[in-house]
KETI-391109 format. One line per 10 residues: number of its first residue (from 1); for each residue x negated, y, z negated of C-alpha. Coordinates in Angstrom, 3 decimals. Layout:
N
NUM> X/Y/Z ~ ...
END
This chain:
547
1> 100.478/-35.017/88.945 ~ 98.151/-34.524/85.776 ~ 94.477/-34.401/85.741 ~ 94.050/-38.043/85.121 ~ 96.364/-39.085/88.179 ~ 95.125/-36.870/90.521 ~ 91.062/-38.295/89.588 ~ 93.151/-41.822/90.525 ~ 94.732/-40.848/93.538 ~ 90.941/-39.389/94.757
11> 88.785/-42.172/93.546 ~ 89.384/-44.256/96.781 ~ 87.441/-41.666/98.846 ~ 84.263/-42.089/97.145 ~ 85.042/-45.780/96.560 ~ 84.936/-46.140/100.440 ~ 82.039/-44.426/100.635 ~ 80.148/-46.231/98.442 ~ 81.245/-50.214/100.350 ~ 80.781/-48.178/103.547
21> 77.419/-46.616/103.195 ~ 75.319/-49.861/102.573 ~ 77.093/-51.401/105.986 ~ 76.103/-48.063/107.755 ~ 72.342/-48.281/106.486 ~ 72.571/-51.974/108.149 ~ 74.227/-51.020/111.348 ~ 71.420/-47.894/111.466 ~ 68.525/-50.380/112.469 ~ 70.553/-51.594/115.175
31> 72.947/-49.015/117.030 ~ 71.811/-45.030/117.797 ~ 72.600/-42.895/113.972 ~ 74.153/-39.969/116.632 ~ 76.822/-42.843/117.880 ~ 77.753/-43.798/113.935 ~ 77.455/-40.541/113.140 ~ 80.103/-39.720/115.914 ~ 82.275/-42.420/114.608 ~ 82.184/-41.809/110.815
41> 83.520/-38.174/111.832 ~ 86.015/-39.723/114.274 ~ 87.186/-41.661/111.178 ~ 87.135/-38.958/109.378 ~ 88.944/-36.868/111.040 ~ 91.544/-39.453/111.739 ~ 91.773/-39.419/107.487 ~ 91.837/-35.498/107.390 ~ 94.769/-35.662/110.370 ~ 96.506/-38.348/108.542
51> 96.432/-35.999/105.476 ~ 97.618/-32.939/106.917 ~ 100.952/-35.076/107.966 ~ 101.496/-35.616/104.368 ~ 105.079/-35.386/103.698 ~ 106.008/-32.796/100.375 ~ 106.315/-35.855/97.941 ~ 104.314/-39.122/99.310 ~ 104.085/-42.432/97.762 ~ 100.761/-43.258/95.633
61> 100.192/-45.287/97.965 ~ 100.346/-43.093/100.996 ~ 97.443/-41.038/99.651 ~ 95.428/-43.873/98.444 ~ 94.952/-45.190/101.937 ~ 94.265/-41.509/103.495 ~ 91.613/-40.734/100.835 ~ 89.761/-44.486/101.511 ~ 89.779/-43.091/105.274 ~ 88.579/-40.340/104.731
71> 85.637/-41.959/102.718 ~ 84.637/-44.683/105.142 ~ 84.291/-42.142/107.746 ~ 81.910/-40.186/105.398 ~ 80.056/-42.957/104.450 ~ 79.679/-43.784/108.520 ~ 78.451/-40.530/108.752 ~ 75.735/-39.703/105.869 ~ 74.284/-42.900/105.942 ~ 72.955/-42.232/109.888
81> 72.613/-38.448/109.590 ~ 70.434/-38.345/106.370 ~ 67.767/-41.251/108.464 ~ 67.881/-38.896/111.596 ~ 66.795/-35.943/109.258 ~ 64.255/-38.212/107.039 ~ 62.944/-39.895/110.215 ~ 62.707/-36.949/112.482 ~ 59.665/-35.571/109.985 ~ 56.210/-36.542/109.561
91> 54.879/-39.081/107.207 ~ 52.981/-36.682/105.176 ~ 56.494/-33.937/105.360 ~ 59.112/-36.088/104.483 ~ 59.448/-34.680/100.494 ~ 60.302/-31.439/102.501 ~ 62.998/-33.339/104.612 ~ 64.365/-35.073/101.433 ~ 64.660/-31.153/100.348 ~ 65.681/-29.369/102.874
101> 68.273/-32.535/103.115 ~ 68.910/-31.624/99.342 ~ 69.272/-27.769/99.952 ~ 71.799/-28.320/103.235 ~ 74.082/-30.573/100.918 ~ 74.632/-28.151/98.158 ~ 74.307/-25.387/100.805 ~ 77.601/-27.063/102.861 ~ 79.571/-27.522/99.172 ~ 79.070/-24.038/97.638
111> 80.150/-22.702/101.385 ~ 83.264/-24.914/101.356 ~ 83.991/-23.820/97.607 ~ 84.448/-20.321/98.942 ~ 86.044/-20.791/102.117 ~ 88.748/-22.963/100.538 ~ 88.748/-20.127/97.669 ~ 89.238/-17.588/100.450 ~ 92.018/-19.778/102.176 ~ 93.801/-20.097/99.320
121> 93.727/-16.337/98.882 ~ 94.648/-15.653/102.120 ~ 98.005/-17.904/102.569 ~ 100.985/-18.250/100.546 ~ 101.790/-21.245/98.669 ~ 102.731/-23.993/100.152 ~ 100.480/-23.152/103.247 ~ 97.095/-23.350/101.641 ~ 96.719/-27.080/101.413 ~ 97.004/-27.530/105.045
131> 95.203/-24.390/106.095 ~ 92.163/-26.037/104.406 ~ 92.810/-29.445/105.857 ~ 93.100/-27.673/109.777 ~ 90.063/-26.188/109.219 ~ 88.269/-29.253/107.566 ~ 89.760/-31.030/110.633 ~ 88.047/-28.350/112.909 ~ 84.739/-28.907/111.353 ~ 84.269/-32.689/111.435
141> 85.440/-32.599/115.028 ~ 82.460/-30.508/115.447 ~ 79.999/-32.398/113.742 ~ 81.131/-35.638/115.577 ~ 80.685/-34.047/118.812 ~ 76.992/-32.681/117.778 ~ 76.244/-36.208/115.893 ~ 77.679/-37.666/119.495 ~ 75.058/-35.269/121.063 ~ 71.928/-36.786/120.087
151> 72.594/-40.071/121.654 ~ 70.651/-38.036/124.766 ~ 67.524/-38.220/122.321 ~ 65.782/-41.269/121.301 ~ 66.801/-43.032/118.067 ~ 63.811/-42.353/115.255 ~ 64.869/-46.379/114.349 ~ 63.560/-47.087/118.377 ~ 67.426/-48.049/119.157 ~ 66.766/-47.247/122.891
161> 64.954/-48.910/125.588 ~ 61.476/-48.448/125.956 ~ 59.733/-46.231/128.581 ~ 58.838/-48.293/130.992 ~ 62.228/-50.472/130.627 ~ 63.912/-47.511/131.531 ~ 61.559/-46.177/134.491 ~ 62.682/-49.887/135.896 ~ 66.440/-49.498/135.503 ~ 66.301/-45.967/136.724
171> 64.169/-46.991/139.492 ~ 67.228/-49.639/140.138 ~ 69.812/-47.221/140.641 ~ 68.196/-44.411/142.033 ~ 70.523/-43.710/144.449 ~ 74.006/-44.369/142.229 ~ 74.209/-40.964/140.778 ~ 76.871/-39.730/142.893 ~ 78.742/-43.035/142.102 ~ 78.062/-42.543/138.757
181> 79.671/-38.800/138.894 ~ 82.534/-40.069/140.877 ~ 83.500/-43.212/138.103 ~ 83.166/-39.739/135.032 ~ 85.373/-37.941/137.182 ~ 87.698/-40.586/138.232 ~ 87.930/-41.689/134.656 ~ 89.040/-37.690/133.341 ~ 91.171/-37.108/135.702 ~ 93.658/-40.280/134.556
191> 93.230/-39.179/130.844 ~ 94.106/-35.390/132.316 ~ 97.319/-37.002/134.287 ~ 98.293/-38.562/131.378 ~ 98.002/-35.953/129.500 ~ 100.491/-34.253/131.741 ~ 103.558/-37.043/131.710 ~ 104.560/-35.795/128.165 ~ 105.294/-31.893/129.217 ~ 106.410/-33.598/133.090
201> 109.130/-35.123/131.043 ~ 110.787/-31.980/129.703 ~ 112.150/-31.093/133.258 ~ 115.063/-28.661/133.001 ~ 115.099/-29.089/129.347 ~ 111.821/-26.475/129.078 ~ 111.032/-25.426/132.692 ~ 108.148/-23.371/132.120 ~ 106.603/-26.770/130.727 ~ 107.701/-28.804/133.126
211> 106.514/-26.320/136.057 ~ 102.901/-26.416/134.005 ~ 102.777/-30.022/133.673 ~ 103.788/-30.720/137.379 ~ 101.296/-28.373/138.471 ~ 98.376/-29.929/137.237 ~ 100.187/-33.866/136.739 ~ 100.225/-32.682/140.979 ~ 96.494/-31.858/141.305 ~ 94.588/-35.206/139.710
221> 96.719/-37.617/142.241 ~ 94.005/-38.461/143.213 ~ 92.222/-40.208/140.451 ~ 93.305/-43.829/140.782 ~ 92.002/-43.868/144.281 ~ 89.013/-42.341/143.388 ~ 88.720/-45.235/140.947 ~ 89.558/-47.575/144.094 ~ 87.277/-46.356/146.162 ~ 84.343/-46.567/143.710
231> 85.339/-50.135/143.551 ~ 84.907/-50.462/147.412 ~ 81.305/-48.439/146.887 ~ 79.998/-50.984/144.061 ~ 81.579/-54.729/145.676 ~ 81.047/-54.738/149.442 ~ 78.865/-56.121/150.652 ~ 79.673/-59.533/148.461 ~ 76.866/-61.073/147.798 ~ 78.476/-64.455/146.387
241> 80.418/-67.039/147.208 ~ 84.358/-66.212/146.666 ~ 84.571/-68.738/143.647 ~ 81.637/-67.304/141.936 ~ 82.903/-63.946/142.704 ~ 86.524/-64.909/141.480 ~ 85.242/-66.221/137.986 ~ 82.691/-63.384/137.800 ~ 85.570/-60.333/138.351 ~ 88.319/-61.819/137.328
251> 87.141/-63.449/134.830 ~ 85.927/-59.473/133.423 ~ 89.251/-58.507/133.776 ~ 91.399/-61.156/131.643 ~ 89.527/-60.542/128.224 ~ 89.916/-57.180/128.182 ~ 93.988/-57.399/130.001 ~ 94.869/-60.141/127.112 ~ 92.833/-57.544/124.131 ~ 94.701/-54.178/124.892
261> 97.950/-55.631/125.800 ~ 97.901/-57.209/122.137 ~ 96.091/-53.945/120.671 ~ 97.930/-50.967/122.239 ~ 101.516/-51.650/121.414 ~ 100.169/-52.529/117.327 ~ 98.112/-49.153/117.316 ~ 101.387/-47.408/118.568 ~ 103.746/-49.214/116.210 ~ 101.463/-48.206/113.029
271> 100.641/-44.638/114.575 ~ 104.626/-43.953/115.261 ~ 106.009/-45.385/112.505 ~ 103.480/-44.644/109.432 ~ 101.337/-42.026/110.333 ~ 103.071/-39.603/112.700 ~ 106.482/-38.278/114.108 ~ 106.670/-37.002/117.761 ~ 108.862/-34.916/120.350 ~ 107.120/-36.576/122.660
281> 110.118/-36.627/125.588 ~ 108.640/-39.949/126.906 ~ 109.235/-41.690/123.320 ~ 111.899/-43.735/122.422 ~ 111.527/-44.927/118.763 ~ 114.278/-47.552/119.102 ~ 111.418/-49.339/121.095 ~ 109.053/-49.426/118.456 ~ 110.622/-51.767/116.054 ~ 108.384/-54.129/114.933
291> 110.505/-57.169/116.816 ~ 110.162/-54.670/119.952 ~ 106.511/-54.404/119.314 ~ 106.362/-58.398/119.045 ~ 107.994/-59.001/122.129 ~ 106.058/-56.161/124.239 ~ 103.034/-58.383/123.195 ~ 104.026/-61.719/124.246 ~ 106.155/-60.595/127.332 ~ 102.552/-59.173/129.039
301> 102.669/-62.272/130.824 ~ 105.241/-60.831/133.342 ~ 104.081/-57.060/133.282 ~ 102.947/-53.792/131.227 ~ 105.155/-51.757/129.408 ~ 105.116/-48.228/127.970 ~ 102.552/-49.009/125.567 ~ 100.138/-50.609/128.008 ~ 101.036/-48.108/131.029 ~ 97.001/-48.043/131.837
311> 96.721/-51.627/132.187 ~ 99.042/-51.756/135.389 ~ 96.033/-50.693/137.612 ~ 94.492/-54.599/135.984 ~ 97.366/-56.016/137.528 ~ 96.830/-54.434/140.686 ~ 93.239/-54.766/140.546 ~ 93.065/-58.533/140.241 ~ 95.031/-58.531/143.419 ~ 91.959/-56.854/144.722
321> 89.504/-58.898/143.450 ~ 91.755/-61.728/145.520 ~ 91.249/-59.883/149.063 ~ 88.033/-58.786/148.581 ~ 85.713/-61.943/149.247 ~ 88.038/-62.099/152.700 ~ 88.041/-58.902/153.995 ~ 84.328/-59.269/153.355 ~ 83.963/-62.032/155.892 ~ 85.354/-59.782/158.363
331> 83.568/-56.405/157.766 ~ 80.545/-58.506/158.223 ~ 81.007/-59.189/161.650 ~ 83.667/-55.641/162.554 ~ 82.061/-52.809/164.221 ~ 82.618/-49.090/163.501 ~ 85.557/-49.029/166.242 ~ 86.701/-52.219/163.946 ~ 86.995/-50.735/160.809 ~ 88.602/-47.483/162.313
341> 91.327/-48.776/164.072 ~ 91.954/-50.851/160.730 ~ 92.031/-47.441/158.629 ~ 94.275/-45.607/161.513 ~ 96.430/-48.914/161.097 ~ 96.509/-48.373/157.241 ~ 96.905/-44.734/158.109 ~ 100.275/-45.178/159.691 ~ 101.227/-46.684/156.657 ~ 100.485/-44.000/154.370
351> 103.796/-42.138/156.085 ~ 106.021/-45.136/155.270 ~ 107.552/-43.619/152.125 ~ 108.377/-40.878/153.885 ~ 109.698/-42.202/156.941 ~ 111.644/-44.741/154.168 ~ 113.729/-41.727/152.834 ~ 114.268/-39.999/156.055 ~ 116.049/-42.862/157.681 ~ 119.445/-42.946/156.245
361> 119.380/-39.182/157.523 ~ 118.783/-40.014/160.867 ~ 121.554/-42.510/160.863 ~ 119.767/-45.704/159.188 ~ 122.405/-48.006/156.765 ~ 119.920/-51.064/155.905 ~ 121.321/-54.200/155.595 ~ 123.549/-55.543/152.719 ~ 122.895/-53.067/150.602 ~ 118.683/-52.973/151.304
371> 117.740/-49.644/152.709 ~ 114.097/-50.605/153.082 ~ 112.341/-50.819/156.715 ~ 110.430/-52.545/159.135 ~ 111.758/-56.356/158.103 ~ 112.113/-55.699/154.232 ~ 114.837/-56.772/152.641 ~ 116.314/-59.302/150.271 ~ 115.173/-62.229/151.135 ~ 111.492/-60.768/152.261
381> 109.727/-58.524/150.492 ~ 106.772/-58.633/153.082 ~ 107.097/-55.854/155.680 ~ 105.372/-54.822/159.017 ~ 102.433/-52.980/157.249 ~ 102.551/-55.404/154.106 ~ 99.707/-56.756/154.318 ~ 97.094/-53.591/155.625 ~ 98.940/-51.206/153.735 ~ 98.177/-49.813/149.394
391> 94.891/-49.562/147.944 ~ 93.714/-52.013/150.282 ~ 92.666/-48.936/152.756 ~ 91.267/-46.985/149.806 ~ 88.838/-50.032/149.509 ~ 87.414/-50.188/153.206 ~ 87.194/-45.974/153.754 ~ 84.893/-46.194/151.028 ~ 83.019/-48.834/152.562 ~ 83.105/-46.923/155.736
401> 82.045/-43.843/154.181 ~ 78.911/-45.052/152.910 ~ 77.857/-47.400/155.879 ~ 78.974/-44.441/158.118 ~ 78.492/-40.857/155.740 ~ 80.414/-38.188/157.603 ~ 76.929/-36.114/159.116 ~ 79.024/-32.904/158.198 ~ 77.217/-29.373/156.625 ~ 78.491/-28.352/153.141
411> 80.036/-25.367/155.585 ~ 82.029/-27.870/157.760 ~ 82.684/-29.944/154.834 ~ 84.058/-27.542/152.887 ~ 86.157/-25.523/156.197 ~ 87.850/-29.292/156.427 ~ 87.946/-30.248/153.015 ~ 89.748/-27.293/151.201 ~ 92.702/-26.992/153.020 ~ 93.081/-30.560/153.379
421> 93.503/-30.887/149.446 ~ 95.542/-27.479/149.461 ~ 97.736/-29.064/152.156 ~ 98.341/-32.503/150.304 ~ 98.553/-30.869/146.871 ~ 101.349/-27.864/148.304 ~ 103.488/-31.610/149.429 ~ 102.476/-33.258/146.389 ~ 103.622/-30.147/143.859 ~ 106.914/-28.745/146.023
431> 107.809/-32.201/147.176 ~ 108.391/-33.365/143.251 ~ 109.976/-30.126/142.681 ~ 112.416/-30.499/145.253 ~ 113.078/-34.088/144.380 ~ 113.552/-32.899/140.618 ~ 116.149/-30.409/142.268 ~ 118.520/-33.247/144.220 ~ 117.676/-35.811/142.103 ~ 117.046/-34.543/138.443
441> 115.451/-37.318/136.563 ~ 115.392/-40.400/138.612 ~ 111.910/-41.403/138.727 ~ 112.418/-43.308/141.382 ~ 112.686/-40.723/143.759 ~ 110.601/-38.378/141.511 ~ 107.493/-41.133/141.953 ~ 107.808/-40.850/146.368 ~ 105.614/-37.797/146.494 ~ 103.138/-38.868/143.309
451> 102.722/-42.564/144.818 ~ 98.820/-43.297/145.716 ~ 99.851/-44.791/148.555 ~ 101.398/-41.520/150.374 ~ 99.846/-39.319/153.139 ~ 99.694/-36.203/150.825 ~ 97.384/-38.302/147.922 ~ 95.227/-39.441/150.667 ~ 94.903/-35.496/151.631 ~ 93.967/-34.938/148.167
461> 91.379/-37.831/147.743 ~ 89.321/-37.804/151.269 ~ 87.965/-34.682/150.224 ~ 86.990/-34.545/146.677 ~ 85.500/-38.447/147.664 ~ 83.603/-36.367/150.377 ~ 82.406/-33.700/148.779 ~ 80.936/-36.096/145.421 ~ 78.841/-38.478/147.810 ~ 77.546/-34.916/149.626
471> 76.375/-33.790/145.964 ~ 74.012/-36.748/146.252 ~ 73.682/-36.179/142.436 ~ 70.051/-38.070/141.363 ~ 70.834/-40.997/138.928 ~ 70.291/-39.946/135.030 ~ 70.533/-42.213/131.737 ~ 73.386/-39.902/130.141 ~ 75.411/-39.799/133.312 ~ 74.940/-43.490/133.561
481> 75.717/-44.322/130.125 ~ 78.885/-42.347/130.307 ~ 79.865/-43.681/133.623 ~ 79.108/-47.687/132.006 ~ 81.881/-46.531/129.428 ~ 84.397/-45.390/132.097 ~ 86.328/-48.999/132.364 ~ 86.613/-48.903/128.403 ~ 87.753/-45.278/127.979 ~ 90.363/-45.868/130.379
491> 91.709/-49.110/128.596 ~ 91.462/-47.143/125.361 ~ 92.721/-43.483/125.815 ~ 96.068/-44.075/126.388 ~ 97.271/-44.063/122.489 ~ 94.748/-41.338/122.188 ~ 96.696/-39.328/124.533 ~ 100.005/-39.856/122.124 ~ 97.939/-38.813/118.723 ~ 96.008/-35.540/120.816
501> 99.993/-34.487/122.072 ~ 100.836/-34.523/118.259 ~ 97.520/-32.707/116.852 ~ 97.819/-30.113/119.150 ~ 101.277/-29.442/118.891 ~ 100.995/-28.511/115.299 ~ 97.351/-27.098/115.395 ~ 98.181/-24.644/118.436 ~ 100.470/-21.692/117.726 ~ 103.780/-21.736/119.155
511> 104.470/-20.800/122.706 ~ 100.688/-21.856/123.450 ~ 101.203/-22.266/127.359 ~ 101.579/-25.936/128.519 ~ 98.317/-25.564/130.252 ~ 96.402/-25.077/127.051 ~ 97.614/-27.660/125.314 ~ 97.136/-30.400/128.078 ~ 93.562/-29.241/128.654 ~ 92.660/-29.172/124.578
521> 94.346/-33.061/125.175 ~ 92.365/-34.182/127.489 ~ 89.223/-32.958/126.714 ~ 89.657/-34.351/122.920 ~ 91.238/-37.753/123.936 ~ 88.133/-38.552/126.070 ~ 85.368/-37.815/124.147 ~ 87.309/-39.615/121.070 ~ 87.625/-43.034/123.736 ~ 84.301/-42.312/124.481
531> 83.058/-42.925/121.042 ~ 85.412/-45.417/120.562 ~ 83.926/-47.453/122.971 ~ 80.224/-46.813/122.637 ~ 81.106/-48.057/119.145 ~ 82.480/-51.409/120.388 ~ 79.974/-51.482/123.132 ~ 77.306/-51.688/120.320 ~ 78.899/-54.545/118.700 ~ 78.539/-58.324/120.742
541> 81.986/-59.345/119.140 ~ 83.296/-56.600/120.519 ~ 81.532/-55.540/123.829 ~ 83.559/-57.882/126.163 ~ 86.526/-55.836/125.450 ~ 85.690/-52.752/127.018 ~ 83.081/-53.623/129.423
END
């Protein structure tokens, strides 16, 4: 390119920053400058990522698009940030703000003169472009995650709630801080899982990776129970009538079902087939054609697919949301020896996949074909433990818990507790080694000792369940906020999870241990959903979305 096509081909990042930057000075009034802040350098990051997976020769129009990125997220960003400084001061010092603002600006470009000077010194052709863009990449991660930080601070634009609003609402939930704790860690520990599935799926194919990414994919089992059980914590008692309750919770869950199964499979199809490649082992590009996209949208209806993996627990949780009201009725009038011969009822159940794949061992050869048990089979999919069986249980041992806490000391607690989880995590980890060994592959066997509804999961969730409510962690704003954002990030973070696999695979050096990588993953893809949804959470168009 010549000098007068390359100032073309960089005029759409200031351009963007310019129609950006008037919007951001709007929005400032009206949503926290850290949380725009955080976005702009989300944004721009994204643009800086997107530019780094430049091919050697683009089209025109390949960098016109990353440079405009690159420039909204700026303007998002220095809009907010230069208020926060101006406002921060007094009256009578803000010419000194507007000069130390001054002095910082030229301060940050005569630095980044010399450190791409030095970078360019320091790597061979070829090399130094993207050197430069890593480390530009590195930085505005950084300053999203301090911009993100001063949402703990009052907005100088009086964004947040008053004082005594919020002595009120903290007053209201003083005692939901160790729910709030348990719906964060819930919430990371499916973004960590997930973050495991892509090294899970090398198997034999790379079995150091696969032995890291079964090891930890083994140790958060436990999170969608968690997440159940939280449920159970926050709905019983009901304190409605079942069709006010119905319209109420399911009528949460539709808007958001119907928005993500629409939005996830069109953010993959764009991020897969114009902005990145991928090893990814769970990928199959032939399914994201833009006809396969179309029909993965309509065909919801009937179930999730691979783009909308997340959005299975919806399914499953409307079902809830059907039993609830009814098994309400009845823990209303059920005792303590009620409720515990329902959960050692349930409990026999929990050995039922087990007990499934033992039987054509001990002699067992089902019935035309159907090796299930206890009355399952073609014609009836409804078996002896149908009905008090799943997440069902999950829902009333949380309600038990809390009507009933265990009066244990942190010593018995703990004596109980540990090798509990050690004991369900040692099936949970050699059992889906062994069924990798005799069955290489097949998820359906693969799944027996991961499923949420087996013995070993419950072994890993009692505890950690126990051992949150025993914190008895004191209700805060940030941990609340965070926790209010948990539904979102988990309807978000899946695509995240795809684009963190892919960043960190070229920004870590190679033969980074599995471990690394999945941690760097998870860590990244939830604070990006996080400020993903705090920035639809502050919009009313699109709130309903992700709360």
């Amino acid at each position: 390119y010549n000098a007068v096509q390359i100032g073309l081909l960089l005029t759409p990042w200031p351009l963007a920053t310019i129609l950006t930057a008037p919007l951001a000075g709007r929005l400032v009034e009206k949503v926290h400058p850290g949380l725009l802040g955080g976005i702009g350098m989300a944004v721009f990051a994204t643009g800086l990522f997107t530019l780094y997976l430049l091919p050697a020769h683009p089209a025109e129009w390949n960098i016109i698009w990353r440079m405009a990125l690159c420039g909204m997220g700026f303007g998002l960003f220095q809009t907010p940030n230069n208020v926060t400084i101006v406002s921060s001061a007094p009256a009578h010092r803000s010419g000194g703000a507007s000069g130390m603002l001054g002095t910082a600006r030229l301060l940050g470009q005569t630095l980044g003169t010399t450190l791409v000077a030095l970078l360019f010194r320091l790597f061979a052709e070829g090399h130094r472009a993207q050197a430069c863009l890593l480390l530009a990449l590195f930085f505005a991660i950084a300053a999203g995650v301090v911009s993100s930080i001063r949402m703990a601070h009052a907005s100088p634009t009086k964004y947040y709630l008053n004082k005594n609003t919020l002595e009120m609402e903290l007053k209201k939930r003083e005692n939901l801080g160790w729910i709030d704790l348990l719906r964060v860690t819930a919430c990371f520990l499916v973004v960590f899982a997930h973050c495991c599935d892509p090294f899970v799926a090398r198997f034999d194919t790379d079995r150091p990776t696969f032995l890291q990414g079964c090891a930890l994919g083994s140790a958060v089992r436990c999170c969608v129970p968690l997440f159940v059980m939280m449920t159970g914590v926050l709905l019983f008692p009901v304190r409605s009538g079942m069709r006010e309750f119905y319209k109420k919770r399911i009528g949460r869950i539709v808007v958001p079902l119907i928005f993500w199964s629409v939005m996830l499979p069109v953010l993959y199809f764009i991020y897969l087939n114009y902005i990145a490649t991928t090893d990814n082992p769970t990928i199959d590009m032939s399914t994201f054609t833009l006809e396969k996209t179309v029909t993965k949208i309509w065909t919801f209806i009937f179930n999730f697919n691979y783009d909308t993996t997340p959005l299975w627990y919806l399914y499953m949780l409307v079902g809830l949301y059907f039993i609830i009201p009814i098994f309400h009725a009845w823990l209303e009038r059920a005792d303590r020896k009620d409720i515990k011969l329902f959960l050692s009822i349930w409990g026999i159940s929990l050995f039922l996949p087990y007990i499934k794949m033992a039987a054509p061992a001990l002699g067992y050869i089902g019935n035309w074909g159907n090796m299930d048990i206890l009355g399952v089979c073609d014609w009836n999919a409804f078996g002896s433990f149908y009905y008090v069986s799943g997440f069902i249980g999950y829902l009333i041992l949380a309600y038990y818990l809390v009507k009933y806490p265990l009066q244990w000391s942190w010593r018995k607690t703990l004596a109980i507790g540990i090798p509990m989880f050690v004991t369900g995590y040692a099936i949970t980890f050699g059992g889906y080694l062994l069924m990798q060994e005799y069955f290489p592959g097949n998820y359906a066997y693969l799944e027996i000792v991961w499923l949420f509804g087996g013995i070993n999961v419950f072994m890993m969730t009692f505890p950690v369940f126990v051992c949150i409510q025993k914190l008895n962690v004191p209700s805060s704003p940030a941990l609340s906020k965070v926790a209010s954002m948990t539904f979102g990030i988990y309807l978000c973070h899946f695509v995240f999870v795809q684009m963190g696999y892919d960043l960190f695979a070229s920004l870590l050096p190679q033969g980074t241990p599995a471990v690394i990588h999945i941690i760097c993953m998870a860590v990244t893809t939830f604070l990006i959903s996080y400020l993903v949804v705090r920035g639809m959470y502050a919009c009313k168009w699109t709130r309903r979305f992700v709360a």
